[in-house]
VMD Tcl script that draws the C-alpha trace (Angstrom):
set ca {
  {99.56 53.74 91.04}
  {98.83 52.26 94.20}
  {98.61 56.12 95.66}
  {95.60 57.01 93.15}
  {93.97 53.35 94.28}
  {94.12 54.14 98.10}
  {92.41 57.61 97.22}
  {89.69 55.38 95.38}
  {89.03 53.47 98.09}
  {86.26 54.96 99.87}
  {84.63 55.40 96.89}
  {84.63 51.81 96.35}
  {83.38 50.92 99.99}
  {80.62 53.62 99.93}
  {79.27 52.88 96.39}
  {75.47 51.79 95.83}
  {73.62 51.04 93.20}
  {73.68 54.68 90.38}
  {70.73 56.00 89.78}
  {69.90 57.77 86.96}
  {68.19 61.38 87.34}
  {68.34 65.22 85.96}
  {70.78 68.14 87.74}
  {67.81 69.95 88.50}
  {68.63 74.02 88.41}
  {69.56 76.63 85.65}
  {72.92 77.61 84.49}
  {73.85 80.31 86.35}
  {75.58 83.93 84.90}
  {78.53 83.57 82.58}
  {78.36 79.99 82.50}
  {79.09 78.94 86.12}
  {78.55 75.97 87.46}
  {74.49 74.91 87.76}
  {73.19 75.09 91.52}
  {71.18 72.47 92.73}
  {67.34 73.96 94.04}
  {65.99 72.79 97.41}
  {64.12 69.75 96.78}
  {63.78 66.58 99.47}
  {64.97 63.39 98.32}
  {65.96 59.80 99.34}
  {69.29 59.95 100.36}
  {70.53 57.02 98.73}
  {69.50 58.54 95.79}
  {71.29 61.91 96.72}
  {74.05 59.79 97.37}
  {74.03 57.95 94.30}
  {73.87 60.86 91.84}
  {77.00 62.27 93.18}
  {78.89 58.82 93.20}
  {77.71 58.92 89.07}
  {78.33 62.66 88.65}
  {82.11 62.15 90.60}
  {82.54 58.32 88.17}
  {81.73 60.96 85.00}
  {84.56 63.39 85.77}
  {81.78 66.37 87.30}
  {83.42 67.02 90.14}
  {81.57 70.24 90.72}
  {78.10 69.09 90.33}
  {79.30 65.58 92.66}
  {80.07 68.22 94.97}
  {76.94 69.91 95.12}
  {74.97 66.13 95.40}
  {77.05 65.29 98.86}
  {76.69 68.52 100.14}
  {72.98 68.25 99.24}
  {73.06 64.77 101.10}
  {74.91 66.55 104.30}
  {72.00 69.33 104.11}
  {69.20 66.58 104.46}
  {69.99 64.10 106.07}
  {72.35 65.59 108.68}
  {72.08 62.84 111.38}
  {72.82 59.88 108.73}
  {75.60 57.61 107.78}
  {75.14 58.82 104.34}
  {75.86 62.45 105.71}
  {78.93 61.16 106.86}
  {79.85 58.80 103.89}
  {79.35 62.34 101.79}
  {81.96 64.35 103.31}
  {84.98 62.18 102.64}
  {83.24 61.77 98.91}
  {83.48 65.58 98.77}
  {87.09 65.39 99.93}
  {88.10 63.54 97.28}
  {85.88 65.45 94.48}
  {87.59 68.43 95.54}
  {91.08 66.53 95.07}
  {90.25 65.64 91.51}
  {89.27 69.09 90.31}
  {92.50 70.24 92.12}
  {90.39 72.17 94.80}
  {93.18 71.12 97.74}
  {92.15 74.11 100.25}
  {88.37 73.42 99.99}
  {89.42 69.63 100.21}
  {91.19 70.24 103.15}
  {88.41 72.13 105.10}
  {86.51 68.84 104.15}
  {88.92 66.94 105.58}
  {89.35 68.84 108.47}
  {85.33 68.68 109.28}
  {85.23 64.99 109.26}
  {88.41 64.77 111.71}
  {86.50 66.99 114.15}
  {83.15 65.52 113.73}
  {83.60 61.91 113.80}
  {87.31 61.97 115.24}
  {86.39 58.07 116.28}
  {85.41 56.51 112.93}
  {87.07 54.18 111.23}
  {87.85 56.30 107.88}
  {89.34 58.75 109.76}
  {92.69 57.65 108.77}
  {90.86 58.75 105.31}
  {90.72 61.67 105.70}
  {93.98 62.40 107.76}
  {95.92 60.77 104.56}
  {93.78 63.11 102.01}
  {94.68 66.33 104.18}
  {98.46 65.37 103.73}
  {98.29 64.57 99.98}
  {96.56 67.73 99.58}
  {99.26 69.69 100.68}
  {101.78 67.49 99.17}
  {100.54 68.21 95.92}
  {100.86 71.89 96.18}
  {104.31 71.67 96.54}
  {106.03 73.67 94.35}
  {109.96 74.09 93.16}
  {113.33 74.77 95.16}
  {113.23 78.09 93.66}
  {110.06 78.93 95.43}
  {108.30 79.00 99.09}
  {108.24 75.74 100.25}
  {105.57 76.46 103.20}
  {103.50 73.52 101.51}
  {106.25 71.70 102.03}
  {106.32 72.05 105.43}
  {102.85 71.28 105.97}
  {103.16 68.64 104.13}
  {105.85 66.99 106.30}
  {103.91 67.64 109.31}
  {100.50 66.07 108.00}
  {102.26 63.30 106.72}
  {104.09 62.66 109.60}
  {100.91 62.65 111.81}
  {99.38 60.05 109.46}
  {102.55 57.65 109.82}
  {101.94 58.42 114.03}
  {98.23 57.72 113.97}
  {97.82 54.98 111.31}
  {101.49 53.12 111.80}
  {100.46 49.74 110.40}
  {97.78 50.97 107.71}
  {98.11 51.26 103.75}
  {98.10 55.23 104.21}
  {101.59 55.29 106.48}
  {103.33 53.14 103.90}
  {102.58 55.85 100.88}
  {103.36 58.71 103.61}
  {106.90 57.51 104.04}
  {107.26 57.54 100.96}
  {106.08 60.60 100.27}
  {107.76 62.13 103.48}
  {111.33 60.89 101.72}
  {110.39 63.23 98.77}
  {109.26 66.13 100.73}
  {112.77 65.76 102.84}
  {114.60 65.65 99.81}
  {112.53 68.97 98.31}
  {113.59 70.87 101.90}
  {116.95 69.44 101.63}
  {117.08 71.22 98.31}
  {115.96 73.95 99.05}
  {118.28 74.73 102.45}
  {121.47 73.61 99.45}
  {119.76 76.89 96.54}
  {120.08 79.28 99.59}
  {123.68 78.06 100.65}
  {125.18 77.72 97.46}
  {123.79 81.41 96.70}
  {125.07 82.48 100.45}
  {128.55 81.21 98.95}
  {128.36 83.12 95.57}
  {127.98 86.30 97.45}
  {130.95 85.53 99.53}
  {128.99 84.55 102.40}
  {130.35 81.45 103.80}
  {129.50 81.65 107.08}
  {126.18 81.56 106.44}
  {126.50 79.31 103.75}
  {127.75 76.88 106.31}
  {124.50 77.03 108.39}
  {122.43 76.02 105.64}
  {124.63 73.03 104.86}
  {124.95 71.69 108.40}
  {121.24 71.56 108.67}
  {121.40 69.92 105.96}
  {123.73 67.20 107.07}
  {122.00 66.92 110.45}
  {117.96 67.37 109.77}
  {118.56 65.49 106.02}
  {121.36 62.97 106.37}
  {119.41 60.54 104.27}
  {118.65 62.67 101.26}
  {120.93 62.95 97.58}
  {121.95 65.76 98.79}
  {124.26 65.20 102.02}
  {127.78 64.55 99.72}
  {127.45 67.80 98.17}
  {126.56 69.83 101.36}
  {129.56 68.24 103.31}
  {131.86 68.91 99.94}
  {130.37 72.77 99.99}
  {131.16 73.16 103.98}
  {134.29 71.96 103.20}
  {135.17 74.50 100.57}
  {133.40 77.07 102.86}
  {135.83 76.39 105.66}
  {138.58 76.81 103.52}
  {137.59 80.01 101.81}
  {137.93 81.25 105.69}
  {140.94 79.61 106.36}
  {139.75 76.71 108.87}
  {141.95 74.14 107.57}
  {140.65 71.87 110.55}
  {136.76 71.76 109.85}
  {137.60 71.74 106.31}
  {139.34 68.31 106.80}
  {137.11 67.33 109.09}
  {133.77 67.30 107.40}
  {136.03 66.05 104.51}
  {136.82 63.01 106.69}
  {133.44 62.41 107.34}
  {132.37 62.38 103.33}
  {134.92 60.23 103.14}
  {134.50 57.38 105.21}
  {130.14 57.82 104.50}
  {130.85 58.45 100.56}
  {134.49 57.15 99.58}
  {133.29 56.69 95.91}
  {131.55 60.10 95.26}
  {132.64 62.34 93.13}
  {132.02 64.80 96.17}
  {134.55 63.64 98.07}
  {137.25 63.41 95.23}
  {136.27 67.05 94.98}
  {137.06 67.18 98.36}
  {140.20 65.55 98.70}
  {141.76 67.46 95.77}
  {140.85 70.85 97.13}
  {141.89 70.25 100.69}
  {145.22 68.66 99.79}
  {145.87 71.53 97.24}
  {145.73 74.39 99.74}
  {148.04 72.03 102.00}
  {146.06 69.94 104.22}
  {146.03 65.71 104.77}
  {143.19 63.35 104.17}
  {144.07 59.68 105.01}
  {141.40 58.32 103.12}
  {142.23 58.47 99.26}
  {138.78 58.58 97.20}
  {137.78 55.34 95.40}
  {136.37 54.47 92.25}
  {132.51 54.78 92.57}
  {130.87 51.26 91.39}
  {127.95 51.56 89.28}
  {125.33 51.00 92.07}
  {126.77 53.95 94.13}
  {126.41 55.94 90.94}
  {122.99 55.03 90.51}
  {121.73 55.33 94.07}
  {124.25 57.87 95.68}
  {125.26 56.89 99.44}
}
mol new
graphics top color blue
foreach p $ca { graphics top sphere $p radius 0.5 }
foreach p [lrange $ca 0 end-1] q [lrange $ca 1 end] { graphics top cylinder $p $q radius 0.2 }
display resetview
């Protein structure tokens, strides 16, 4: 996937020639991972170690090799090659929060270099891939949005703001979601007013989500459970001219004519693209 092969991509501009040497250091208690002991070495040898150790799936000891590098040879363009290395090691082991401290080092130390963009695209995917169901907190979510929003504002015309709008149209559709569990559970409770808030934002901060026709369909039936004829037809109007084919606004029409109110627009038989791709 062309996200996995822009995550790659330092790796691929850093690489050097592999060289072939021993973790030195002892298996610590219980089994955890082996620490690497103090001992100075080339860097590009440092360096090349932890590109082998990250190419044979040990993350943790690849880790250790570009810290080790960042420990030595402080001042270097290794040093700084090694930190976006250890971003991504952390990724593939699933370490997001250590890979985002990673990240966020690099932005502060070397705000001006040209794999920033890197690292600001990393940060976001880390917290995109934390995000978790409807039915649960969706703060990664939200940080998600907002990290992969700043890489679409910083990096417009780059590789990394064409995945992040994509990715930002999935996180929008997950908050969408989410806002639609809490109303639809405000209106099993016989709450609709604040059912209705939940919709509306919605329908303003989501328009372009799946899930608009159904949140303009459940303020309509909100409205009517408290007798607003008015807004009921009116937000019925406007799934009607945006969605004349859904099976939303059939919903709709039937429920708002049934308790006595007038829609001009009759629904209309929903084509097979509309079905597949609603609105």
């Amino acid at each position: 996937m062309q996200s996995v092969s822009i995550r790659r991509q330092v790796a691929a501009i850093c690489a050097v020639s592999l060289a072939s040497v021993v973790l030195s250091g002892c298996l610590g208690p219980q089994g955890r991972q082996p620490r690497l002991q103090y001992e100075e070495r080339p860097v590009e040898l440092l360096y090349s170690v932890g590109l082998q150790r990250l190419d044979d799936g040990r993350y943790g000891e690849a880790v250790q090799f570009f810290q080790e590098v960042e420990r030595q040879h402080p001042y270097s363009p290794w040093s700084r090659r090694s930190i976006l290395m250890q971003v991504f090691a952390h990724y593939e082991r699933q370490g997001y929060e250590e890979a985002i401290a990673a990240a966020d080092r690099y932005i502060q130390l070397y705000p001006g270099s040209p794999q920033v963009s890197y690292a600001y695209y990393m940060k976001a995917v880390c917290y995109f891939e934390q995000i978790v169901d409807v039915g649960r907190d969706q703060a990664a979510a939200g940080q998600a949005l907002a990290a992969l929003t700043e890489v679409t504002r910083r990096f417009p015309g780059t590789q990394y703001a064409t995945d992040a709008r994509v990715k930002i149209d999935m996180v929008n559709d997950q908050l969408a979601g989410k806002e639609m569990e809490i109303g639809r559970w405000y209106l099993r409770r016989d709450q609709p007013l604040a059912a209705v808030g939940r919709f509306r934002r919605v329908v303003e901060q989501y328009q372009t989500t799946s899930h608009t026709p159904e949140a303009l369909y459940r303020m309509v039936e909100a409205y009517l459970s408290l007798g607003l004829t008015a807004e009921a037809e009116r937000n019925a109007a406007v799934l009607g001219h945006n969605f004349p084919g859904s099976r939303w606004y059939s919903d709709a029409y039937a429920l708002v004519t049934r308790q006595g109110g007038t829609l001009e627009q009759e629904p209309q038989e929903e084509g097979w693209l509309r079905r597949l791709i609603p609105g």
